[in-house]
C-alpha positions as CSV (number, residue, x, y, z in Angstrom):
1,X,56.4,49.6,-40.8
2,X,55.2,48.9,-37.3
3,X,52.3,50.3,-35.4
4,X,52.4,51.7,-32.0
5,X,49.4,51.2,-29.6
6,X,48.7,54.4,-27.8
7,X,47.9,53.1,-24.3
8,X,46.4,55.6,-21.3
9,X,46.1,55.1,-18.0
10,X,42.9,54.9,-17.2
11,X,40.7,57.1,-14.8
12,X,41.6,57.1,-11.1
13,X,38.8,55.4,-9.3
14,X,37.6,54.2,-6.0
15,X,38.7,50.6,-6.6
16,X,42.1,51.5,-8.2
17,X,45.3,50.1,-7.1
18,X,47.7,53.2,-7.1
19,X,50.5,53.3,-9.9
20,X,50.3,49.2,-10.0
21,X,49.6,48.0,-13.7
22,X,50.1,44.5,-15.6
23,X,52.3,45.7,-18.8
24,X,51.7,42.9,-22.0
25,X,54.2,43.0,-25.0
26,X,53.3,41.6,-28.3
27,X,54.7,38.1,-28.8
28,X,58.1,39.3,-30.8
29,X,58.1,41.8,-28.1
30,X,61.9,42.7,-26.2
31,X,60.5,42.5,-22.7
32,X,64.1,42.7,-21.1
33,X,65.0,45.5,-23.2
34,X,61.7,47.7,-21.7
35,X,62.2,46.2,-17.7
36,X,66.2,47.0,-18.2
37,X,65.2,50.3,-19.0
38,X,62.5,50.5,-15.8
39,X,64.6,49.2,-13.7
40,X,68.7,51.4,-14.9
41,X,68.3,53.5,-17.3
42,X,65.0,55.9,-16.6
43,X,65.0,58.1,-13.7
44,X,61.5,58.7,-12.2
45,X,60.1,61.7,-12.3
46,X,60.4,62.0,-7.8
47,X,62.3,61.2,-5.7
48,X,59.4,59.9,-3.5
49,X,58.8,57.2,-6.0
50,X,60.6,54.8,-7.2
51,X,59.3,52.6,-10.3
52,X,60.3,48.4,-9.5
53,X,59.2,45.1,-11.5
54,X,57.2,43.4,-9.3
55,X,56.9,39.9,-11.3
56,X,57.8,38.3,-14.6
57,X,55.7,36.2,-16.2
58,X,56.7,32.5,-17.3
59,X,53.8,31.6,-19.8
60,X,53.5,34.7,-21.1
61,X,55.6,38.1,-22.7
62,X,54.3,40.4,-19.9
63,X,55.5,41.5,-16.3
64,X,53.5,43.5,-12.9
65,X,55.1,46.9,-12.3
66,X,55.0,50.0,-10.2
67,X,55.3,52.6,-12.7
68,X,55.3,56.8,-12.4
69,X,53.5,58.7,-14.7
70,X,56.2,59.2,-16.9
71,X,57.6,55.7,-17.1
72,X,53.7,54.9,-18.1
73,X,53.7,57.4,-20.9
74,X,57.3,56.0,-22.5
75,X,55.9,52.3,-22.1
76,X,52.0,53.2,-23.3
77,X,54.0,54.6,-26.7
78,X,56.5,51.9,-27.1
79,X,56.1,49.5,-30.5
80,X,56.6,46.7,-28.1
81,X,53.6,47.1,-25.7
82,X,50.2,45.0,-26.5
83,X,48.4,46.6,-23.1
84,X,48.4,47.9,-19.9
85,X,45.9,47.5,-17.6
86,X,45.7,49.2,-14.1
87,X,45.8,47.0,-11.3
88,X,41.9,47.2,-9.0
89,X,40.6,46.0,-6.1
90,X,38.6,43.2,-6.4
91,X,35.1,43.2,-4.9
92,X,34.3,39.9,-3.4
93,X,30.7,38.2,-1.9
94,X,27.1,38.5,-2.8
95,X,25.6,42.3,-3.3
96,X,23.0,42.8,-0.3
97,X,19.8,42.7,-2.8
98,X,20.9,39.6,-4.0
99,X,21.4,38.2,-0.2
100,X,17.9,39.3,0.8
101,X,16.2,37.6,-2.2
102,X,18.3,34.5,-1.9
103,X,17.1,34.6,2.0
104,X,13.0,34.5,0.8
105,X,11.3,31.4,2.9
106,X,10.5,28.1,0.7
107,X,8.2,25.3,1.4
108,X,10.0,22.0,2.5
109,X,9.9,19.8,-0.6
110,X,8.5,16.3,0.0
111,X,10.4,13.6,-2.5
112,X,8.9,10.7,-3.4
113,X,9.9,7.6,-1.9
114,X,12.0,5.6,-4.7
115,X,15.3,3.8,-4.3
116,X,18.5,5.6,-5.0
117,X,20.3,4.8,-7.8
118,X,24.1,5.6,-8.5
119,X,24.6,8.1,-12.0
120,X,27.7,6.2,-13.6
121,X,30.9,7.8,-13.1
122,X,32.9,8.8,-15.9
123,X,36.9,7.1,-15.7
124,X,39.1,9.5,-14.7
125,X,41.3,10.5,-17.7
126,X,45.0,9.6,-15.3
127,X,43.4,5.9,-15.2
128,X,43.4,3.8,-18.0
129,X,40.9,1.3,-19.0
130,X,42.8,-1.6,-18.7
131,X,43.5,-0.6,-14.9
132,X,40.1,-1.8,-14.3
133,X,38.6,1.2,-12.6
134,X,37.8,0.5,-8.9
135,X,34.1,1.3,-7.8
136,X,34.4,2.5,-4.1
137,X,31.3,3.4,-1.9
138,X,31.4,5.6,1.3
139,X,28.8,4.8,3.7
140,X,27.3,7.3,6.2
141,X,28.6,10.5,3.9
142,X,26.7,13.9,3.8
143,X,24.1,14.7,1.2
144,X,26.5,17.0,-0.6
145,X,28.7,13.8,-1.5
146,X,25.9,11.7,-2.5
147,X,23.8,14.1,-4.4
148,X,27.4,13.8,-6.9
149,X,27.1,10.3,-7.6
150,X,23.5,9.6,-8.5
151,X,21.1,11.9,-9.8
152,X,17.4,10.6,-8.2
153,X,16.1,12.7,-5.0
154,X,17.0,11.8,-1.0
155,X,14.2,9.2,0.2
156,X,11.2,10.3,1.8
157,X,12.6,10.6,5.7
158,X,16.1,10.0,5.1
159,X,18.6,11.0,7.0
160,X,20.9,13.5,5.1
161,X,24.1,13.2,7.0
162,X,24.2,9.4,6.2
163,X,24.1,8.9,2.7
164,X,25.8,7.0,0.2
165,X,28.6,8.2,-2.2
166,X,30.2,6.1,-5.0
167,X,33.0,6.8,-7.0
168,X,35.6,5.3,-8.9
169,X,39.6,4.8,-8.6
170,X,42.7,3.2,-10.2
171,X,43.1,-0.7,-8.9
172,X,46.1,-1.6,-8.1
173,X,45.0,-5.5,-8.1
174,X,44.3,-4.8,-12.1
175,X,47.6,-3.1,-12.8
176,X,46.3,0.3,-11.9
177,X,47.5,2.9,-9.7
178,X,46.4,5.7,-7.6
179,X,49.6,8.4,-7.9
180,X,49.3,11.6,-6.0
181,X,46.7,14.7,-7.1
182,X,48.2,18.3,-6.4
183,X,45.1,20.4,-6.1
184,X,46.2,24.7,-5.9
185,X,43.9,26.2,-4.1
186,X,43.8,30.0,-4.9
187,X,42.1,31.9,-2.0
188,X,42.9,33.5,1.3
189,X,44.7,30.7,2.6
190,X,44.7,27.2,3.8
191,X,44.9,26.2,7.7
192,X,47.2,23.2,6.6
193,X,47.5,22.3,10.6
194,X,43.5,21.4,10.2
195,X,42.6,17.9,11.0
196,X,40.5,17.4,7.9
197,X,43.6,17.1,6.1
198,X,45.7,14.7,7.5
199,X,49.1,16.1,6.8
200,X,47.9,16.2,3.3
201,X,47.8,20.1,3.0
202,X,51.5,22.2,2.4
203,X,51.8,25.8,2.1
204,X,53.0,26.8,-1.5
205,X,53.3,30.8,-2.0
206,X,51.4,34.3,-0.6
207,X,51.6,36.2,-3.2
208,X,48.4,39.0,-1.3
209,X,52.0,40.8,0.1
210,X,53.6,43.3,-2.5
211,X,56.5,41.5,-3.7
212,X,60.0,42.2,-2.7
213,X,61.6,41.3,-6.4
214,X,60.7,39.4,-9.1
215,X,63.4,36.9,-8.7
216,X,61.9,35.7,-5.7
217,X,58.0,37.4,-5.9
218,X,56.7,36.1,-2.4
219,X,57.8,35.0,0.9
220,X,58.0,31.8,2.0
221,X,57.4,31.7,4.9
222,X,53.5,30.4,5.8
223,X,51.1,33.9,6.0
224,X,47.9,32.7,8.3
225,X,45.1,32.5,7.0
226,X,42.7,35.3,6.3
227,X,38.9,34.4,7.0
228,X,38.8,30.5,6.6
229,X,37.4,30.8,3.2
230,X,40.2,29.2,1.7
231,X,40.2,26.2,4.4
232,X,36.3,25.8,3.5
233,X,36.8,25.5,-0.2
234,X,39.5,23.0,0.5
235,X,37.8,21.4,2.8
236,X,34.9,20.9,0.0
237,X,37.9,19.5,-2.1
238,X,39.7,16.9,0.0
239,X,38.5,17.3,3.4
240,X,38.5,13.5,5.6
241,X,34.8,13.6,6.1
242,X,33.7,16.3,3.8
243,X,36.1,16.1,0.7
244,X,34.9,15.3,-3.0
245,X,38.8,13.9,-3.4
246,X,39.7,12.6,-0.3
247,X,43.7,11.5,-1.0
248,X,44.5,14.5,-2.8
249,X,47.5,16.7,-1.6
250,X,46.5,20.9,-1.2
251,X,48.5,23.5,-1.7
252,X,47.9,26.6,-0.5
253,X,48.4,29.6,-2.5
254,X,47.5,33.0,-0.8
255,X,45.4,35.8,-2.9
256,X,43.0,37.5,-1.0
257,X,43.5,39.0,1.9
258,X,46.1,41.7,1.3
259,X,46.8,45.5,0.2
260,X,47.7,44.0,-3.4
261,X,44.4,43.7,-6.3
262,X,44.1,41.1,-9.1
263,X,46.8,40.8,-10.2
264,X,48.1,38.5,-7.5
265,X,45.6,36.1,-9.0
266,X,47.5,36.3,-12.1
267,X,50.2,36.0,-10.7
268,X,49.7,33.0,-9.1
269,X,48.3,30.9,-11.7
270,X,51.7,31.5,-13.5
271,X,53.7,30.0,-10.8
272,X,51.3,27.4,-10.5
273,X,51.4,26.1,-13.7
């Protein structure tokens, strides 16, 4: 005998994405049996709305839908249906309390004078050991590079834009190789034209724009970017003169930035995988 999950839809609120919901089915679930009937055999309850699939997901037995109120009801009684959760807005950045006490004056801190000393790097799990990791040093990097690799405090007087960082790599002379390091970065898009990245940076998918099936989810044609958040973080990641991972290859995957909630994020993390 089976047991149905009585799911409502929750309470409008401020944050609410209108009639947008991520639908999840149990794991013996008949997910094309419930989006066949979305999509042909129900008819909505206006004609001013229309409910549409908006993506299928791969790793999971769920899907994104605009759905009326009474294609909500049906699906929030159906034996098939785990959840459904109502799409929202996320809120993003620091509340303004918190900015004002993170802003509070603090005296200059005066390190001792003592040599610096590199913090061993773990191997990377893609490199062997018999590939003889490679130690590499990068003279004249910024502080935020160097306070990675070693754990001791800057020099009295140093200079914090010319630091050292070390790090490790396959080497090729020991049988090792250094093969190429897709890095998705999930934000509000990458400038991929930016000289930081050498050619190194692609455009993957947008998917901050409702989509238009869920066949094909998201253009693909390159959205610009929204507020250079999502160049600074992969900047941090594999920028020329800033980057943690300087050889790795970005790909930019748009999900801030448009009408659409969390879900996107979802979303995108699916395709990525």
């Amino acid at each position: 005998m089976s047991t149905r999950m009585v799911v409502t839809r929750a309470e409008v609120s401020e944050d609410a994405i209108p009639d947008t919901y991520l639908v999840m089915l149990k794991d013996d679930g008949n997910r094309e049996a419930q989006i066949n009937w979305v999509q042909n055999e129900h008819k909505c309850d206006a004609t001013t709305f229309k409910c549409k699939i908006l993506y299928e997901y791969r790793l999971t037995v769920g899907y994104t839908a605009k759905l009326c109120q009474v294609t909500l009801d049906y699906l929030s009684n159906h034996q098939d249906t785990k959840s459904i959760d109502e799409d929202r807005q996320p809120t993003w950045g620091i509340p303004q309390r918190e900015r004002v006490m993170r802003n509070i004056t603090k005296q200059d801190t005066v390190y001792p004078d003592v040599p610096i000393q590199p913090l061993p790097v773990p191997l990377p799990i893609a490199v062997a050991a018999s590939m003889g990791p490679k130690r590499k040093e990068w003279p004249n990097a910024p502080w935020g590079l160097q306070r990675l690799s070693q754990y001791l405090p800057l020099p009295k007087n140093s200079d914090p834009s010319l630091q050292k960082y070390v790090y490790r790599c396959g080497d090729p002379s020991k049988g090792g190789s250094v093969q190429r390091v897709d890095v998705y970065v999930l934000d509000s898009g990458v400038m991929t034209t930016h000289e930081q990245f050498g050619g190194r940076a692609t455009f993957g998918k947008d998917f901050s724009k409702e989509h238009s099936s869920p066949e094909d989810p998201v253009t693909n044609d390159e959205d610009p970017v929204t507020d250079g958040h999502g160049t600074h973080v992969a900047g941090i990641l594999g920028g020329r003169d800033v980057g943690v991972a300087r050889d790795v290859h970005i790909i930019s995957i748009k999900v801030l930035g448009g009408m659409r909630g969390t879900l996107p994020v979802i979303e995108a993390i699916d395709w990525a995988d």
